[in-house]
N, C-alpha and C positions, 0 to 999 in steps of 0.2 A: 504494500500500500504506500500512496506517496507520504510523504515527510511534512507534517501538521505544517510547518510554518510554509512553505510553498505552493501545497495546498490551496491555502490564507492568500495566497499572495495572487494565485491565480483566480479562484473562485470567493471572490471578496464576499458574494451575497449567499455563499453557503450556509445553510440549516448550520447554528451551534448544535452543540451538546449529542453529537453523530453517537449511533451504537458502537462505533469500532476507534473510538478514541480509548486511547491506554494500551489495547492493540498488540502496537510497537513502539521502539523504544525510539528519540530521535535522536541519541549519540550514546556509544558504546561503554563510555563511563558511566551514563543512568544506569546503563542495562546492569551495568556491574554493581553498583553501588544498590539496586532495588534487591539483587539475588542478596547482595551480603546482609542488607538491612532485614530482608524474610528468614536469613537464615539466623536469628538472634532469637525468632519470637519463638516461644514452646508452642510442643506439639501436645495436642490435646487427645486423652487415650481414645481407643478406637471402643463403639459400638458394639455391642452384642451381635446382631440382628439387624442392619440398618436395609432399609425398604425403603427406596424412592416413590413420592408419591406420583400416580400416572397421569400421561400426558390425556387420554383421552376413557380410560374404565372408572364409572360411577360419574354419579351427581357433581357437580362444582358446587363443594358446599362452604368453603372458606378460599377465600381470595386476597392477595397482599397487592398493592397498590402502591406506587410512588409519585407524588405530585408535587413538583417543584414550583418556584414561583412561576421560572418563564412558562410554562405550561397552563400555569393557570391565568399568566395573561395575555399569552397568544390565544385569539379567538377560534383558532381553526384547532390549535391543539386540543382546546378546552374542550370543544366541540365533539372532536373524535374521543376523549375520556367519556364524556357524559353519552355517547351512545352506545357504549359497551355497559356503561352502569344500567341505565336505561331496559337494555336487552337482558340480565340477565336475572333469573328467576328471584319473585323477591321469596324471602327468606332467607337467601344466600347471606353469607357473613364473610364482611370485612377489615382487613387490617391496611390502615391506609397512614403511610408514612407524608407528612406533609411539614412545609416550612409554617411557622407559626402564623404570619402575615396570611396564609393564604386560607386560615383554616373555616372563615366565613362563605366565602364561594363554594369552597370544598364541600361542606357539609350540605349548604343548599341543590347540592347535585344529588345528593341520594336523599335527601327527601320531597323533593323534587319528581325522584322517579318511584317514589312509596316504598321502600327503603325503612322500614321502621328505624331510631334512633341506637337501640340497645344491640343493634346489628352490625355498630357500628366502633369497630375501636381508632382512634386517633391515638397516631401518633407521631409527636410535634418534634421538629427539629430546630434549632436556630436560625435565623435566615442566612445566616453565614455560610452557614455546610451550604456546600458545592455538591448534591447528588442532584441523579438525571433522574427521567423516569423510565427509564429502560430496568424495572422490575423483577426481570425473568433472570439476571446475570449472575449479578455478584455471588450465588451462592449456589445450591440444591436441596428441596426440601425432602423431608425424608421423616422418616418411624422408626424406631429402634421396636421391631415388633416382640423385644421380649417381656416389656415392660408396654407398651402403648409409647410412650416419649417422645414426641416431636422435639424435630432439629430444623435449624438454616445451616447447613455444614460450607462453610469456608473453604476456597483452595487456598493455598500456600500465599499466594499473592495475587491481590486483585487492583489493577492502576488509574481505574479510571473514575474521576474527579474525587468524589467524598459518597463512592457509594458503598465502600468497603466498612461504613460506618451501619450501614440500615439494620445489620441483622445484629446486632447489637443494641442497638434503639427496640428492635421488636420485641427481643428478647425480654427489655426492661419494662414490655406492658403486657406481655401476653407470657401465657406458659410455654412458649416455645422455645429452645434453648438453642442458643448462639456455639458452635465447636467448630476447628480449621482440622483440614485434612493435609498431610506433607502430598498435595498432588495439585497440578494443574489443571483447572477446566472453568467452565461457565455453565449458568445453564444453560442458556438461549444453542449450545454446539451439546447440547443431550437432548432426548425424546426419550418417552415409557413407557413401555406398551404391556402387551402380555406375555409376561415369562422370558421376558427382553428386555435388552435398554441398547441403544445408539448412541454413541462417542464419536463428534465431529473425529477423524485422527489428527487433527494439530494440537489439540491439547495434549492427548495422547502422546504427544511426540515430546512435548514440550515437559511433561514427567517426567519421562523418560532423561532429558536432558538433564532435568533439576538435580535430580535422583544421581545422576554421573559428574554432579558438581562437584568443587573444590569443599564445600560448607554444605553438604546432603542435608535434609531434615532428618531421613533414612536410611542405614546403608543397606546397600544390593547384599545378603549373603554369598559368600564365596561359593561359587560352579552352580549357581542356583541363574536360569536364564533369564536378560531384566525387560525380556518382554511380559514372559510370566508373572514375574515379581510384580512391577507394574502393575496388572491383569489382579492378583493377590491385593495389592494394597486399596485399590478401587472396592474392592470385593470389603476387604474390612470396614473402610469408614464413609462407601457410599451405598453399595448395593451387594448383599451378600448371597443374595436367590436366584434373581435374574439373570440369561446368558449374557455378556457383553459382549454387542457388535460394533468392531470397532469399525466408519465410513469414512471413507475416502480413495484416492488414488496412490497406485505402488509408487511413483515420483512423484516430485517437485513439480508443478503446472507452470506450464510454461507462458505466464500472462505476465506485462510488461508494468507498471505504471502507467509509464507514457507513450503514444504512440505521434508521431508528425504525420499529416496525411493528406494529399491532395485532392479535390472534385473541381472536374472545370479550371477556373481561376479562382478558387476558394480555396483557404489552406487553416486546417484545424487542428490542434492540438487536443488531443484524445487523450484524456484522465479518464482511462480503461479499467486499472487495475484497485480501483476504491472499492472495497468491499470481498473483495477472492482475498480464497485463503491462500494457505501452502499445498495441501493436499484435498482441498475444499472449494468447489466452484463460487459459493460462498462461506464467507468467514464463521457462522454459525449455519448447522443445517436445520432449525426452524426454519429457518430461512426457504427454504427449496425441499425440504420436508416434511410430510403430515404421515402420522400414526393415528389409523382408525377405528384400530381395533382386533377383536378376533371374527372369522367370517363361518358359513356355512362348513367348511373345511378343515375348521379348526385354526387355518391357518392366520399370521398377519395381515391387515391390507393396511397399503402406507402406499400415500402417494408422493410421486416424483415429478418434480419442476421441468420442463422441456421447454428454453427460450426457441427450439424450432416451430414447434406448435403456437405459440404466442408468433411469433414470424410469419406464420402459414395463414392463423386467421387474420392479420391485421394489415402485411401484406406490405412485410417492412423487411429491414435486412439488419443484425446483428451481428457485426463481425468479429467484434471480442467477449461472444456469452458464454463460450465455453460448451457449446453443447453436447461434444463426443463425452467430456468427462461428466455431466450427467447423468448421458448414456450408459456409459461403466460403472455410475455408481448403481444406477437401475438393475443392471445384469449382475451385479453383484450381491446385492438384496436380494435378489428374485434367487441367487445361487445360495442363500443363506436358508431359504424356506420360507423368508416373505413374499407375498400374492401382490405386484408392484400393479400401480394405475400410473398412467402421467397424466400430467395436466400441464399447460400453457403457464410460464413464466417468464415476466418482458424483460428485456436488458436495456436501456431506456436513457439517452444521452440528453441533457440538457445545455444551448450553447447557452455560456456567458460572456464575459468580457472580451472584449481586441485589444492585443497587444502586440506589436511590432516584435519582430524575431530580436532587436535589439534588445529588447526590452526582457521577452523572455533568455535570453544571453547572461544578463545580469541577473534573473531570478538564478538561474542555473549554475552559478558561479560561487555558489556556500559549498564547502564539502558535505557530502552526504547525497548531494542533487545530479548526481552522475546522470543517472536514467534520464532526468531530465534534457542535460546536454547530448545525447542517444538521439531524444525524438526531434531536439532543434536541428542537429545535423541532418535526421530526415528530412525535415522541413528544407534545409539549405538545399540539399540534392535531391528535392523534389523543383528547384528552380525562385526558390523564396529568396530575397536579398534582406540586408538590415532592416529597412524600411516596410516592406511584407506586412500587412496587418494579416493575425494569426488568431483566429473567431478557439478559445478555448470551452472545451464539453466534457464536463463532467458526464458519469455513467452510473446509473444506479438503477439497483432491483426495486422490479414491481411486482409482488407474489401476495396470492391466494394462499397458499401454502401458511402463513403463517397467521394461522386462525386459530378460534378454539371448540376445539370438539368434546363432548360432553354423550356417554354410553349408561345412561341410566335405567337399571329398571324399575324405580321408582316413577321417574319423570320423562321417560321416553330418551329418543338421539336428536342430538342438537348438535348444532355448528352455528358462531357466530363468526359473521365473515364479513370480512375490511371492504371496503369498495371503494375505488380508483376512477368511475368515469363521469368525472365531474370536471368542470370548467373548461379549462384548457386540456385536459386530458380526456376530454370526453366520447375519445374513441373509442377509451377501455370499459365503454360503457356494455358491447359485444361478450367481455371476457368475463366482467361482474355476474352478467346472464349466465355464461356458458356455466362458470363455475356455480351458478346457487343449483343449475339442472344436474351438475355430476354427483355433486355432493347429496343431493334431492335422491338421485336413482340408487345411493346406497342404504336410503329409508331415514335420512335426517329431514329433520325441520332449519331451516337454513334462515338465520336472522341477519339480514343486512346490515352492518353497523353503519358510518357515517365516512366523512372522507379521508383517509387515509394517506393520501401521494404527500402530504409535509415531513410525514414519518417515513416514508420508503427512502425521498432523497435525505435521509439521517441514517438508511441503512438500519431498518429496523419498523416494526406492523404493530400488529395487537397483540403477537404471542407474545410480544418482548415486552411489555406495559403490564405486565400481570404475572402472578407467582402462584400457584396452585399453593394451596395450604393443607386443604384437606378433602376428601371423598368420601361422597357416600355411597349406597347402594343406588 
């Protein structure tokens, strides 16, 4: 992914507070100085029994929430929170982490949508703390099914602004307890299904790494293999039942940052690579992945994102979405015992600003901005001169995919699902359709939520605004 402060520099009117900030590191001293600082803090003992709670079996019957100020005074943000609260069954209960300032609008949203009060636990933060509302991350929730005991389990380290604070805050008003794992992950790169769970493979990778550190939190036992090991320690202090499948690609994906690229006499600077992982077509697979359950078969059905199909109906061309490695990751699932669907997912460039290849010269001229200096040489021997005005486009996911599905036999199948065709995007009004009929023909009630495309170019939907807490039947 590009380098936060160039980024900045090119897409001045980018969406703050993006899902994939923290990410990466933007010089190699952080990176070192963040491992040494996680490697001071104790490790918290492991679990009995810990059971991740699932992404799509039972009721949604506890839900955690994070509402930041800008959120609650961006109109369009505020908007999409209040249509998920809106949509989801009342009785449901809430744990809703918010800045103090905001806790007046807040509250008026859920009873607003009939929301009884007592359903409702607050909890206030300073206005200082720097946390986002991407809810789904910082942690994983889970049961210690030996006792009943709810956890938020911590990875090793988590960088992005002040939301490594939240499960600690929740901890302090609800029974649920705050514990770190010596391993890397998020949640929004996990899914949970039946007798299963899904592991983006970059965090995976990135254990793995920590684990072979200079300051381990863990050591590897000797002649014991540290893919295994790895596999083990996930098993103690995340999920001790379920198979782990670990998703992704055998290499390194071969997607640029930045690409220089010619049309006509237009010349664009292609900000490609915002949002791909390493081994990940995107950086979390909510992203490009839904788990819906168990089918007639017994088996999984999980659907998979295809920006071809999104290409096919809308009758566009995507030339950095990555689609073969969707593909392999489909045929891979499907070679695991999961019953794979696809569905259409857009790859989605937005231009913004012009600036002269001069001009991008001089962004490209910090160390660390190599890639950058890559696509302005493109651009030069595509025939561009200093003078050249160079129209830069950002690239970001538009996914269905990242909804929430709900398998009750209390309350029936549900899926609440984000919708994208509105305003200026109101092509993807075709895709909002397709998707409410696929999800429809698996026997769900499919609740439209509100607009979503502010949240997609931040790299992040409704699965990521929300943290399962608890399930019922």
């Amino acid at each position: 992914m590009p380098r936060p402060r160039a980024f900045r520099l090119l897409v001045p009117d980018a969406p703050l507070h993006g899902r994939t900030d923290g990410d990466v590191y933007s010089t190699a001293a952080l990176e070192r100085r963040a491992r040494a600082a996680s490697a001071m803090r104790e490790v918290r003992p492991g679990l009995q029994l810990p059971s991740l709670i699932s992404s799509c079996d039972g009721s949604i019957d506890t839900v955690l929430f994070a509402f930041p100020k800008y959120g609650v005074e961006d109109r369009d943000l505020a908007a999409a929170y209040q249509s998920v609260i809106a949509a989801l069954r009342v009785g449901t209960r809430f744990l809703v982490v918010h800045h103090r300032g905001g806790y007046e609008s807040i509250a008026g949203w859920f009873t607003g949508a009939g929301h009884p009060a007592d359903n409702v636990t607050y909890v206030p933060m300073p206005d200082y703390v720097s946390f986002t509302d991407w809810a789904e991350d910082g942690y994983v929730a889970l049961t210690d099914t030996a006792d009943g005991s709810a956890y938020l389990m911590e990875p090793w380290e988590f960088l992005r602004a002040g939301d490594a604070l939240i499960a600690d805050a929740v901890a302090d008003y609800s029974a649920i307890e705050a514990a770190q794992a010596p391993l890397i992950f998020q949640g929004g790169n996990c899914l949970i299904g039946p007798g299963l769970w899904l592991l983006g493979k970059d965090y995976f990778a990135d254990s793995l790494e920590l684990l072979y550190g200079s300051r381990a939190p863990v050591d590897i036992p000797t002649g014991v293999d540290p893919d295994r090991f790895v596999r083990q320690v996930f098993a103690d202090y995340v999920d001790a039942q379920r198979e782990l499948i670990v998703v992704g690609t055998g290499k390194a994906i071969p997607v640029r940052d930045y690409y220089g690229t010619r049309e006509g006499e237009n010349y664009f600077l292609e900000i490609a690579g915002n949002g791909a992982g390493t081994f990940q077509p995107i950086f979390h697979i909510d992203m490009f992945l839904t788990v819906l359950g168990s089918n007639a078969d017994g088996q999984c059905d999980v659907l998979v994102g295809s920006p071809r199909l999104a290409d096919e109906r809308l009758g566009t061309s995507s030339p950095f979405a990555l689609d073969e490695v969707y593909d392999a990751i489909a045929r891979d699932l499907a070679g695991a015992g999961l019953t794979v669907h696809r569905n259409p997912l857009v790859h989605r460039a937005t231009p913004g600003r012009s600036l002269t290849v001069a001009e991008l010269k001089q962004i490209a001229s910090e160390p660390g901005d190599e890639p950058l200096q890559v696509a302005v040489e493109e651009l030069v021997s595509a025939g561009a001169s200093d003078a050249t005005a160079v129209t830069v486009c950002a690239w970001h996911h538009v996914t269905w995919n990242n909804c929430l599905v709900e398998n009750s036999e209390t309350h029936g199948k549900h899926v609440y699902l984000p919708t994208f065709g509105h305003g200026a995007n109101s092509d993807l009004k075709p895709l909002d359709d397709q998707m409410k009929g696929t999800l429809e023909s698996f026997g769900y009630t499919v609740h439209l939520l509100g607009d979503f495309n502010k949240f997609a170019r931040r790299q992040g939907v409704v699965h990521c605004i929300k943290k399962y807490l608890d399930r019922g039947n």
